[in-house]
C-alpha positions in Angstrom: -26.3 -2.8 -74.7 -23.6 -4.2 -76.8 -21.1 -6.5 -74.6 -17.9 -4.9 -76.6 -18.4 -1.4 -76.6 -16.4 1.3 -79.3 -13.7 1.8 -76.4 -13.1 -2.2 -76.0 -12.8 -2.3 -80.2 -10.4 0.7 -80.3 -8.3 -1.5 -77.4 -8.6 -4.9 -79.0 -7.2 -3.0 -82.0 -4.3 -1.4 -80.2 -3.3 -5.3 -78.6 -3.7 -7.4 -81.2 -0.7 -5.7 -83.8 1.6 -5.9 -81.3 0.3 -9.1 -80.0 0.3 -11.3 -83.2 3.7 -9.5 -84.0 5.2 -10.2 -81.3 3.9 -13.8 -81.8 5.3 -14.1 -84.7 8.7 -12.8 -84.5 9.3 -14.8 -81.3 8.0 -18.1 -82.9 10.5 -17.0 -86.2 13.6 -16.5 -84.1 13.0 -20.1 -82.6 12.3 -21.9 -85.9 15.6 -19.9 -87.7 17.6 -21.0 -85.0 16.4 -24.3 -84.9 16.5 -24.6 -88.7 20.1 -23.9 -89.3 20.8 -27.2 -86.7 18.6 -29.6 -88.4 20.1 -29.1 -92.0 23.3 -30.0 -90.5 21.7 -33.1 -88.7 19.8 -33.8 -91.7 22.8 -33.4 -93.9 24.9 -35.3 -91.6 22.7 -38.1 -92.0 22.0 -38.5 -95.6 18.1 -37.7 -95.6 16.1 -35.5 -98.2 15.5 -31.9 -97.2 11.9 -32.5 -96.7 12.3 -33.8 -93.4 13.5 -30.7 -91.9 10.1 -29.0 -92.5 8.1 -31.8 -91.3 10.7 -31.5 -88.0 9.9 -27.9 -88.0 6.8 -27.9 -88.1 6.7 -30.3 -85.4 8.6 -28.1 -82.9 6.1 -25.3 -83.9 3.8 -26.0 -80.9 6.6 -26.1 -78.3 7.9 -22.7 -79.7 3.9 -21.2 -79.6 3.5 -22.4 -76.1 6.6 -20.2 -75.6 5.8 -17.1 -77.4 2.2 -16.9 -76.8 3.0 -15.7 -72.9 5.4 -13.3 -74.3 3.0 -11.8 -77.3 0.1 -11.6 -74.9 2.3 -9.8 -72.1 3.7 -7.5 -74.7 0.7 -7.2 -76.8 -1.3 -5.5 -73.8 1.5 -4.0 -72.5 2.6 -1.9 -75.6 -1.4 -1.1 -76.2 -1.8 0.5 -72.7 1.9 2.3 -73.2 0.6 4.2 -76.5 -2.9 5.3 -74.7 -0.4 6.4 -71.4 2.3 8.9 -74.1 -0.6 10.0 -75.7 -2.6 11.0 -73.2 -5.8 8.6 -73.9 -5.2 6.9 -71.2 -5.5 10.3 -68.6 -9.2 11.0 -71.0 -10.7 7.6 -70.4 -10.1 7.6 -66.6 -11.4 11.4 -66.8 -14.9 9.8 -67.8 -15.1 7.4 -65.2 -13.5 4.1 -67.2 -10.8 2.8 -64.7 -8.1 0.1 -64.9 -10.9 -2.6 -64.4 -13.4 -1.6 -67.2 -10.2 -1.4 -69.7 -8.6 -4.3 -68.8 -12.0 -6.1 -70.2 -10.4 -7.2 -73.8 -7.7 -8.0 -72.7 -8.6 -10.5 -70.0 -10.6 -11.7 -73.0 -7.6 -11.9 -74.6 -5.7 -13.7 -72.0 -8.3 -16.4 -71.1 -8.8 -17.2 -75.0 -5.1 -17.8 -75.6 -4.8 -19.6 -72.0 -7.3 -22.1 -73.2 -4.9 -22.2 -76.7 -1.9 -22.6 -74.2 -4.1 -25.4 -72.4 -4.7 -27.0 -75.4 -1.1 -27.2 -77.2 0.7 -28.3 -73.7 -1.9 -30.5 -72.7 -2.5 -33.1 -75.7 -1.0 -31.0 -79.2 2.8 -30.7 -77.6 3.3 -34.4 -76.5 2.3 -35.4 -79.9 4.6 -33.4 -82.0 7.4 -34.0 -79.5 6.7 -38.1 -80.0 6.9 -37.2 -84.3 9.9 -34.9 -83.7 11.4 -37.7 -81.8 10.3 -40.5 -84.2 11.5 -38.3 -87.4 15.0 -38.3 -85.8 15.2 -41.9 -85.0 14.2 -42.3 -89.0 16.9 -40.8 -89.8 19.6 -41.8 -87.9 18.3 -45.5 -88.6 18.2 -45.1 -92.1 14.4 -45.9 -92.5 13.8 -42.2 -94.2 15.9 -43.1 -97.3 19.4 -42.1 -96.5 21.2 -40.9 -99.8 24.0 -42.1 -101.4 26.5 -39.4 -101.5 28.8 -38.5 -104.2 32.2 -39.5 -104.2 32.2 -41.0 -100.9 31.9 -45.1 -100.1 28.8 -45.5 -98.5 27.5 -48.8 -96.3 24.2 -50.6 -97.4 23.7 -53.0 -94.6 27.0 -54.7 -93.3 27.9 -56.7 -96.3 27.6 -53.9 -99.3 29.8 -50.8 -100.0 29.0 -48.6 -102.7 30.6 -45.3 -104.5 29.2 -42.8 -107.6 31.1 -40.4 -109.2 27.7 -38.7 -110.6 24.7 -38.2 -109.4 21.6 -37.0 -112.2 17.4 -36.3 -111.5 17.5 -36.3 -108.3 19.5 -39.7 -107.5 17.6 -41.7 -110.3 20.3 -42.0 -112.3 23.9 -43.2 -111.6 27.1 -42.9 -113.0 30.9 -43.8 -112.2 29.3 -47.0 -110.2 31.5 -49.0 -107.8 30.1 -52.1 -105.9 31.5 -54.5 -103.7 29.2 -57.3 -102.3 30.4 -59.8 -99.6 28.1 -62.9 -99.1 29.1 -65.4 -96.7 33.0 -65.7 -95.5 34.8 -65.8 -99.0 32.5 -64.7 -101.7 32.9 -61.2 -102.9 31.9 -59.9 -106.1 33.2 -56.6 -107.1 30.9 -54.3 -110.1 32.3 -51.4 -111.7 29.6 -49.8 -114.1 29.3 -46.6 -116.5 25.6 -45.9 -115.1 23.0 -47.6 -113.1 19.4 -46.9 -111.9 17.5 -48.1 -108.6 14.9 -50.0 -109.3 11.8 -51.0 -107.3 10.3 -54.1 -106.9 7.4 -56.3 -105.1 9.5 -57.2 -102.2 9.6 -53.8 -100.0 13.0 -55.4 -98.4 14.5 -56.0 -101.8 15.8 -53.4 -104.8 17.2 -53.6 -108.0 20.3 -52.1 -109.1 20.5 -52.1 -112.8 24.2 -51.6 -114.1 25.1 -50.9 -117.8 28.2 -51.2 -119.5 30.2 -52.4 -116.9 32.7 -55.7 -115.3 31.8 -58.3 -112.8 34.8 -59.4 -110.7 33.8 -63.1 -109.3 36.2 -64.0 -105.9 35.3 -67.2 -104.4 38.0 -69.3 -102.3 37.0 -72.2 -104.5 38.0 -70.7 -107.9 41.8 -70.8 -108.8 41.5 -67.2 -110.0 38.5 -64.9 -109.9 36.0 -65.1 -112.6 35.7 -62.1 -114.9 32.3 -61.0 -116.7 31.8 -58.2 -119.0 27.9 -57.0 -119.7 26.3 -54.5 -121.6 23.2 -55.2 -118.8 23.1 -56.1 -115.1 20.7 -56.5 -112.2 22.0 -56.6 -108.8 19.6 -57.5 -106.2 20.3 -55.6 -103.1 18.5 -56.3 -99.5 17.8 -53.6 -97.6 19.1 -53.7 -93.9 16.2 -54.1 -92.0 15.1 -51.0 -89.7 14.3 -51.2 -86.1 10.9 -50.2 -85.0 10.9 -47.1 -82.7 9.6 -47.0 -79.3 6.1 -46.5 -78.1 5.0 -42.6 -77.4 5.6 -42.4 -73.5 9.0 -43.2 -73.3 9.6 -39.1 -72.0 7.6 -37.4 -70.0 6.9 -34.5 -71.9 4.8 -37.0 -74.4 2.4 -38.0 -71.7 -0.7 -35.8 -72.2 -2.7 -34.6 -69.5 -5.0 -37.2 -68.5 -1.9 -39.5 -69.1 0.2 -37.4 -66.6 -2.8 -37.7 -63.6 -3.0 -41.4 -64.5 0.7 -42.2 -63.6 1.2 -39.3 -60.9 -2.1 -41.0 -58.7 -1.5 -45.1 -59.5 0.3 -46.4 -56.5 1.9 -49.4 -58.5 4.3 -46.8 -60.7 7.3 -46.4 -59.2 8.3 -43.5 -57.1 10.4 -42.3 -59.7 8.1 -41.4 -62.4 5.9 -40.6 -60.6 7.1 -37.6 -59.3 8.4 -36.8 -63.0 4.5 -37.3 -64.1 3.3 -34.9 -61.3 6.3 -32.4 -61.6 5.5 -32.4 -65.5 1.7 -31.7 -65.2 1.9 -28.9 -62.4 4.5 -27.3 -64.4 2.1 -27.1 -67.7 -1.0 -25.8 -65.1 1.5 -23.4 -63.5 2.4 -22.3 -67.1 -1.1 -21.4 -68.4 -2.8 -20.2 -64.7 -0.4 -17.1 -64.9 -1.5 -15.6 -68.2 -4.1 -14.7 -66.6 -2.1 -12.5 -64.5 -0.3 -10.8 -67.8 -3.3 -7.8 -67.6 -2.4 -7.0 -64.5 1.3 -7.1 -64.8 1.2 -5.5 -68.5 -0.4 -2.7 -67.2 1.7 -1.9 -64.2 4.5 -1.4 -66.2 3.3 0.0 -68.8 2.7 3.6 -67.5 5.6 5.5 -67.6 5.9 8.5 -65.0 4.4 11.7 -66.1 6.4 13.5 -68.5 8.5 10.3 -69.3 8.9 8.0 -72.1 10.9 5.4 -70.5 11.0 2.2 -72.1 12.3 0.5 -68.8 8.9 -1.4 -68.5 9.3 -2.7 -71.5 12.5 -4.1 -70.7 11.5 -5.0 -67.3 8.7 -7.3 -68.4 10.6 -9.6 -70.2 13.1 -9.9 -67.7 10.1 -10.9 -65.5 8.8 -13.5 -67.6 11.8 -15.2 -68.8 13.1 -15.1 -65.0 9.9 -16.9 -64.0 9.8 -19.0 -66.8 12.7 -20.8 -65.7 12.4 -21.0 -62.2 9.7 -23.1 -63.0 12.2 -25.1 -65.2 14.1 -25.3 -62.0 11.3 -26.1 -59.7 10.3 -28.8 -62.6 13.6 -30.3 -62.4 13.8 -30.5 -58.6 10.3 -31.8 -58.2 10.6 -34.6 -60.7 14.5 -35.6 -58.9 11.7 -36.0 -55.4 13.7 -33.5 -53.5 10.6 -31.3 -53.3 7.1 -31.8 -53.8 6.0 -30.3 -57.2 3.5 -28.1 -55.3 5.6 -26.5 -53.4 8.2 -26.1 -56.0 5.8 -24.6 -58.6 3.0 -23.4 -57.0 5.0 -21.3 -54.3 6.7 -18.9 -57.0 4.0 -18.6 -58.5 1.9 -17.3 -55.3 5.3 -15.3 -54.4 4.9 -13.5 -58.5 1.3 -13.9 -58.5 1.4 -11.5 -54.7 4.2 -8.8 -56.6 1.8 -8.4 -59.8 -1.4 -7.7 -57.7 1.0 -5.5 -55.6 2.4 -3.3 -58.9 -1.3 -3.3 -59.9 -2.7 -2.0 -57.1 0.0 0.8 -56.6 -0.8 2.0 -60.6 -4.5 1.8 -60.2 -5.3 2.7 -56.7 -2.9 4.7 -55.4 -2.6 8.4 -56.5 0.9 9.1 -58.7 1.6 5.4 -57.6 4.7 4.1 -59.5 5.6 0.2 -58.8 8.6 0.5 -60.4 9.4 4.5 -59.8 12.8 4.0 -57.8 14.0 1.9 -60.7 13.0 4.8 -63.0 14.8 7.5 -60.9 17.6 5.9 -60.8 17.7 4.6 -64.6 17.3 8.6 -64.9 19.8 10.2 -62.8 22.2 7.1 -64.2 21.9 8.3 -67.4 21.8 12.1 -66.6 25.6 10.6 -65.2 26.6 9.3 -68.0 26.2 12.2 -70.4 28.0 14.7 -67.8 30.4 12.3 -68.3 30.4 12.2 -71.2 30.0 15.8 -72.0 33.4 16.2 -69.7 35.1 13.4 -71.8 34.6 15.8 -75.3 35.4 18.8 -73.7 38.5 17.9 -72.5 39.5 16.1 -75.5 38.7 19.7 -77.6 40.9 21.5 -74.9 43.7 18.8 -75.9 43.7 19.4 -79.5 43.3 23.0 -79.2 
């Protein structure tokens, strides 16, 4: 006998549209919101566009530890609503194949993508985050490359100022060139040029910029008037300011991996301190991946409308659940790693508290006859609505009496 049987294959179909959609819309939403930010950083600091899509795509495992929850929960729950409208769902328990027996894929499901969940949290996130981190500090330092902009005096190290008026291929070639270079207390020299190209050399601190056509203005305290050069051809040797290395990974907690995190939660010698952040940090990761293997149960509660209903209040009611619990956890992860409450008990009891209302809802749908976890909400959702168009409906008619 086959372990996935036609039934299970007709169900992982039904899940994984939704679930992969859902996946990818959530993961989109982030990245376009986060996108828009990061240009403007990225602008802001003179780097080359590039960097944003290395940023982005080092943010993409945060945002897939987010959505994954979200497209699993949604993914079953949207599968097991389509079998409830059409009546699948009343056939399959006719022939003896309860809740249990087609919840089999997607507990599959859900312990598969756990393990994914597991994975990105536990050692993938913390390094990303650390890049993410490092890619910033680039920038802001000046060690990506920071562009000279156009028409704007811009500060090479603390002794240089330069301004362009034109900019061609991509910044290889200059035009409009202003310099002024201040070595020592009172020696300036001041370069206005027609173009000018950066040029590399063997000294990675050092480049070349090569003027043409242009004047050299010579100011030195010593000289009774400054010293004046025309040239057809110049080199100006310019000394890149040096760039500060950036930290070690560690410096937050959310780059610690797994291992990392047990390691400075259980050693007696870290201080208090961090290591309630290390411990508060790793129980909110486990906390995080142990309940989607609850998101069967609670997908299928509510997504089993009552008879002769298509309310979508489940739907809606889902994501309120998840996003609510989601950030408790946020809030029991903040309050855990300040030492006011062990991480335990500030994690681990919401989730027994959600954990006890899913198995509660599932129990109700599956065991108990007509049993609707979330009927009073659906009655009143109903007779709310049934208000609102009477009131409505009084609202036109009285308005047609008026202008009659």
């Amino acid at each position: 006998m086959k372990f996935l049987t036609a039934t299970d294959r007709y169900i992982a179909r039904l899940v994984i549209v939704p679930l992969v959609s859902t996946l990818v819309i959530a993961a989109m939403l982030l990245v376009l919101d986060k996108m828009l930010r990061l240009f403007d950083f990225v602008a802001a600091e003179g780097g080359p566009v590039s960097v944003v899509w290395q940023m982005l795509a080092n943010l993409l495992p945060e945002y897939l530890s987010l959505g994954i929850p979200i497209g699993l929960l949604l993914g079953i729950l949207l599968a097991f609503r389509q079998l409830s409208l059409s009546s699948e769902l009343d056939v399959f328990r006719a022939v003896g194949l309860g809740y249990g027996r087609l919840l089999r894929v997607p507990f599959i499901f859900a312990i598969i993508l756990a393990g994914v969940n597991l994975a990105i949290v536990g050692w993938i996130q913390p390094e990303s985050r650390y890049a993410y981190e490092r890619l910033g500090f680039e920038l802001r330092s000046g060690a990506l490359g920071a562009s000279i902009k156009v028409g704007e005096f811009t500060n090479l190290g603390k002794n240089m100022t330069i301004r362009i008026e034109g900019s061609q291929e991509q910044g290889r070639q200059l035009s409009g060139i202003f310099v002024r270079v201040k070595s020592g207390r009172d020696n300036i020299l001041t370069v206005t040029a027609k173009q000018g190209q950066f040029m590399a050399t063997d000294d990675p601190d050092v480049i070349i910029l090569r003027l043409s056509d242009g004047t050299l203005v010579h100011e030195n305290v010593d000289y009774e008037t400054p010293r004046i050069l025309n040239f057809t051809n110049h080199d100006l040797p310019i000394d890149l300011p040096r760039i500060e290395a950036f930290r070690e990974r560690g410096g937050k907690e959310r780059e610690y991996t797994l291992p990392e995190l047990v390691r400075i939660g259980t050693n007696p010698s870290t201080p208090a301190i961090e290591r309630a952040e290390s411990r508060s940090s790793f129980h909110f990761r486990i906390v995080e991946v142990v309940m989607m293997l609850l998101m069967p149960l609670l997908a299928v509660s509510l997504a089993i409308p009552p008879k002769r209903s298509t309310s979508a209040l489940g739907v809606f009611l889902s994501i309120i659940m998840i996003v609510a619990y989601h950030k408790i956890n946020q809030y029991g992860e903040d309050i855990g790693a300040l030492g006011r409450v062990d991480p335990i008990i500030a994690l681990w009891g919401p989730f027994i508290l959600f954990a006890g209302l899913i198995i509660w809802m599932y129990y109700q749908v599956s065991h108990v006859p007509g049993g609707q976890p979330i009927g009073a909400l659906e009655r009143f959702f109903a007779k709310s609505g049934s208000f609102l168009k009477g009131m409505l409906s009084i609202g036109r008619k009285r308005q047609i009496h008026m202008e009659n």
